[in-house]
TORKOL-4160 file (C-alpha; in steps of 0.2 Angstrom, whole numbers, padded with zeros to 4 digits, m for minus):
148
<pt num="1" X="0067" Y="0049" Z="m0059"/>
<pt num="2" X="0059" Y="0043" Z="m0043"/>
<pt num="3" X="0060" Y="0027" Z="m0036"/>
<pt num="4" X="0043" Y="0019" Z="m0028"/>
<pt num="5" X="0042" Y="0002" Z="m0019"/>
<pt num="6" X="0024" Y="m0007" Z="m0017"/>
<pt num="7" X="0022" Y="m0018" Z="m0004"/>
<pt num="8" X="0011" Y="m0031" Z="0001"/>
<pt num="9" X="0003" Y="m0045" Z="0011"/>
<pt num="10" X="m0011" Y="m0055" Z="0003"/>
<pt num="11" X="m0019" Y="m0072" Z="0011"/>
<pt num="12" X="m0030" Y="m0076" Z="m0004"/>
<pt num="13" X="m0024" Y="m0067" Z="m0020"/>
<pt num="14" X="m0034" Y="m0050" Z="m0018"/>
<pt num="15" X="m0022" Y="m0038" Z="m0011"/>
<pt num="16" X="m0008" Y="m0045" Z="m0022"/>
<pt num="17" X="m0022" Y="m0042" Z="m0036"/>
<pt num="18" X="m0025" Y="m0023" Z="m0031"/>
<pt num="19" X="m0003" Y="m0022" Z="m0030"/>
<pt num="20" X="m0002" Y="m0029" Z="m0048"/>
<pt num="21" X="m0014" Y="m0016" Z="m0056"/>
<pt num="22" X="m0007" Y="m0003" Z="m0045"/>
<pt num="23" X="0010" Y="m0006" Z="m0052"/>
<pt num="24" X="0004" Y="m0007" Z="m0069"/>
<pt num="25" X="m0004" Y="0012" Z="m0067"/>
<pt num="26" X="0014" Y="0017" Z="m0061"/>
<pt num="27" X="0024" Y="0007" Z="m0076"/>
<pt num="28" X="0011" Y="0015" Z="m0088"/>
<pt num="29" X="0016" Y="0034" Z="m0078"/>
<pt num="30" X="0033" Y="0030" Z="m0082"/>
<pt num="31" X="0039" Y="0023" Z="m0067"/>
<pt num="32" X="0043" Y="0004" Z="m0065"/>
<pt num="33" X="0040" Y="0000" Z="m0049"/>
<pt num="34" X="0049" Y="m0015" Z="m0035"/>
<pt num="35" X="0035" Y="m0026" Z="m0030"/>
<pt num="36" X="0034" Y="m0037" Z="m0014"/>
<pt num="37" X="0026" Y="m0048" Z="m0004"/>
<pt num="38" X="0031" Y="m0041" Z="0015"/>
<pt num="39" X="0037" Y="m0057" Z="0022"/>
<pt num="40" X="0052" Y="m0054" Z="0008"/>
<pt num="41" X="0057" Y="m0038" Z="0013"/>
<pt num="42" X="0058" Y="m0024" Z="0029"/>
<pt num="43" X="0054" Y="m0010" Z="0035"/>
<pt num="44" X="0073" Y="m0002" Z="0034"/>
<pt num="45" X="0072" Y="m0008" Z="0015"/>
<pt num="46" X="0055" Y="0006" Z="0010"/>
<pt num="47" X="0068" Y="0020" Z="0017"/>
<pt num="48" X="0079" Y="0018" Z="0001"/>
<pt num="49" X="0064" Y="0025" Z="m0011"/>
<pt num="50" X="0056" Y="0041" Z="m0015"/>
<pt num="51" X="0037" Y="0032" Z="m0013"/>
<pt num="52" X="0029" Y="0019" Z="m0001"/>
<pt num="53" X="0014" Y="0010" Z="m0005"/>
<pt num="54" X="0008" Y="0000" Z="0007"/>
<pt num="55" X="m0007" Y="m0014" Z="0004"/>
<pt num="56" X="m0015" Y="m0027" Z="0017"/>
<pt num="57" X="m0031" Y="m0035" Z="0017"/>
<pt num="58" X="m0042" Y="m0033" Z="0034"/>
<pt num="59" X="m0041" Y="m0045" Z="0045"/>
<pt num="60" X="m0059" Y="m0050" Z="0058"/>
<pt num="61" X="m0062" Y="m0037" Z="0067"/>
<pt num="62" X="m0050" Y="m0023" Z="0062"/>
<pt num="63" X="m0034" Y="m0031" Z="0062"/>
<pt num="64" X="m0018" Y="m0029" Z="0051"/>
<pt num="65" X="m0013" Y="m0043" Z="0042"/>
<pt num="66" X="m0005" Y="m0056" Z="0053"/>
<pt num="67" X="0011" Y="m0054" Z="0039"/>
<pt num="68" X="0012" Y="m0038" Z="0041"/>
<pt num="69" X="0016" Y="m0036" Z="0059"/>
<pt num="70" X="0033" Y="m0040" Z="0060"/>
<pt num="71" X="0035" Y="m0027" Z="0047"/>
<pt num="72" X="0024" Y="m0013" Z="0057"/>
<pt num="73" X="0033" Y="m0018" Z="0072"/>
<pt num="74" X="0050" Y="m0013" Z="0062"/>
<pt num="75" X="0042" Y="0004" Z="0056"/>
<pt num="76" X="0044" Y="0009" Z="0074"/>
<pt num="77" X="0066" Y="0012" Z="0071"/>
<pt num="78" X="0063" Y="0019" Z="0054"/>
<pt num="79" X="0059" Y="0040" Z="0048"/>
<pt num="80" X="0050" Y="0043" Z="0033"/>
<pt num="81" X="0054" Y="0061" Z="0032"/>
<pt num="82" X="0052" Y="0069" Z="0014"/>
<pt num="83" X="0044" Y="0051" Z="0007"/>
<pt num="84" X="0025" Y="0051" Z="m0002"/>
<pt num="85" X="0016" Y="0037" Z="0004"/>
<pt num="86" X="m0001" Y="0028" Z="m0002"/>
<pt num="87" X="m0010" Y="0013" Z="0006"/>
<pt num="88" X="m0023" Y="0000" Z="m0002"/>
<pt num="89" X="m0028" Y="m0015" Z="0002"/>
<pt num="90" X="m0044" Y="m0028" Z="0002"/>
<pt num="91" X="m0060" Y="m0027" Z="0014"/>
<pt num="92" X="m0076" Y="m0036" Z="0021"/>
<pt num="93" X="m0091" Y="m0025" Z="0024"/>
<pt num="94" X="m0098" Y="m0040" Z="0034"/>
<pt num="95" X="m0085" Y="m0032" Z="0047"/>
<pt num="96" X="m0089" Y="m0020" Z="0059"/>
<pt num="97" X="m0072" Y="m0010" Z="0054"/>
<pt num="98" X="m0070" Y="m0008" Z="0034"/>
<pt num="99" X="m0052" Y="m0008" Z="0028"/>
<pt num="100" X="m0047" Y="m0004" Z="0045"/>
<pt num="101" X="m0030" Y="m0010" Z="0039"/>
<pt num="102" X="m0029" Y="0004" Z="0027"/>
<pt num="103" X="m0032" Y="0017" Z="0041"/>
<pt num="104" X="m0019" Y="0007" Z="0053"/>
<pt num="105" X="m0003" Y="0011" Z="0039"/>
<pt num="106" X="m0010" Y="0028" Z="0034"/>
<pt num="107" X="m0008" Y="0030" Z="0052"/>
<pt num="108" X="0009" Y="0025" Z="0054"/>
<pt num="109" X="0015" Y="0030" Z="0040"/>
<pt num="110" X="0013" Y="0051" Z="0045"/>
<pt num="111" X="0017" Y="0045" Z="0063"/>
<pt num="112" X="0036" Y="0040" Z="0054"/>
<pt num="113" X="0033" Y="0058" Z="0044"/>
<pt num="114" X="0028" Y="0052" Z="0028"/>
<pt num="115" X="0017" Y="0062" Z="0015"/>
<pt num="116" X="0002" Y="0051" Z="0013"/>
<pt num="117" X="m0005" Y="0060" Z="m0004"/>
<pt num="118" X="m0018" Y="0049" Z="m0008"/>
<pt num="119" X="m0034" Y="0042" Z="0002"/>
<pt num="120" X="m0034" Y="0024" Z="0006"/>
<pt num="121" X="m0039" Y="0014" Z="m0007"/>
<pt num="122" X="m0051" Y="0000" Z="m0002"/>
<pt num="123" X="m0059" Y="m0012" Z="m0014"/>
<pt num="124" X="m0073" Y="m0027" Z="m0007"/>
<pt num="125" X="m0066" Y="m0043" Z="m0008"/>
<pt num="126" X="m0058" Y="m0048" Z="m0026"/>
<pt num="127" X="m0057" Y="m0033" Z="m0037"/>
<pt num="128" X="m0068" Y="m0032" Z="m0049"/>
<pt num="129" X="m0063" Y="m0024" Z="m0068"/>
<pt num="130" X="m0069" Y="m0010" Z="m0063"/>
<pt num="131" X="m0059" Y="m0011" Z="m0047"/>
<pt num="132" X="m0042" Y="m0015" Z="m0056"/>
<pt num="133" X="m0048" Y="0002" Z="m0066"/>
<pt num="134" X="m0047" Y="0011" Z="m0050"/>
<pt num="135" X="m0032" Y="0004" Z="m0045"/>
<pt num="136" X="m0022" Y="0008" Z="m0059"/>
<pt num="137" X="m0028" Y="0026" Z="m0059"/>
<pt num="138" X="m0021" Y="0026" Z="m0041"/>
<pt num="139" X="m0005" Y="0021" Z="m0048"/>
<pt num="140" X="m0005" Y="0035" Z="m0059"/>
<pt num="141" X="m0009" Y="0047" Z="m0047"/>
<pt num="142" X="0003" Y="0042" Z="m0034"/>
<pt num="143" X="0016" Y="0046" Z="m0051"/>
<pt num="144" X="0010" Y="0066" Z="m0050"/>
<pt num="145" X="0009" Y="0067" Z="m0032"/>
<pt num="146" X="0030" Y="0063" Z="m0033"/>
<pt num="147" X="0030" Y="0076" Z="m0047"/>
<pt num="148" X="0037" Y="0063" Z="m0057"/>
């Protein structure tokens, strides 16, 4: 069975949010995931797992979250070769760039040779029901993307 680890950074509850019905679509796939906020983990720790999934709000103008960049800046000593990998996190349309924190991981994520096997998932603000709908489903599709 694979192993998949979700990992987060949330300043007012909506990433953490998206990461709970995310890991509820990958329980309900059959896979029970490890769950955790970034600043209680590392980047040498997601190497141990078959799947990464990654989720940080957007900060201003574009920017990661201000807890995730000691764990990006750790990314940069690990390989992901042979890993699947998804992203999700919170936006603000009010901002010039929407989810760019999305788009940063994705980024990083194939730059360390992980498969990323989904698109970004990016929800406005506090997920709605609807929302949490399309997280789960994200959960459950990361699960057939590991052929799990």
């Amino acid at each position: 069975m694979s192993s998949v680890i979700v990992v987060f950074a949330s300043m007012t509850g909506n990433t953490e949010e998206m990461a709970e019905a995310i890991a509820e679509g990958l329980q309900e796939a059959g896979i029970e995931p490890v769950v955790k906020n970034v600043i209680d983990t590392n980047a040498e720790e997601i190497t141990k797992y078959d799947g990464i999934i990654l989720g940080s709000y957007t900060w201003g103008d574009g920017d990661l979250a201000d807890d995730f960049l000691d764990f990006y800046d750790e990314m940069d000593v690990i390989q992901l070769d042979g890993k699947k990998a998804a992203v999700f996190g919170s936006a603000d349309s009010s901002y010039a760039e929407y989810g760019a924190a999305v788009d940063t991981l994705i980024t990083k994520l194939k730059e360390l040779g992980a498969e990323v096997t989904l698109d970004g998932l990016k929800v406005e603000l506090s997920p709605s029901k609807d929302d949490k709908v399309l997280c789960r489903e994200f959960g459950k599709q990361f699960v057939q993307s590991l052929g799990a």
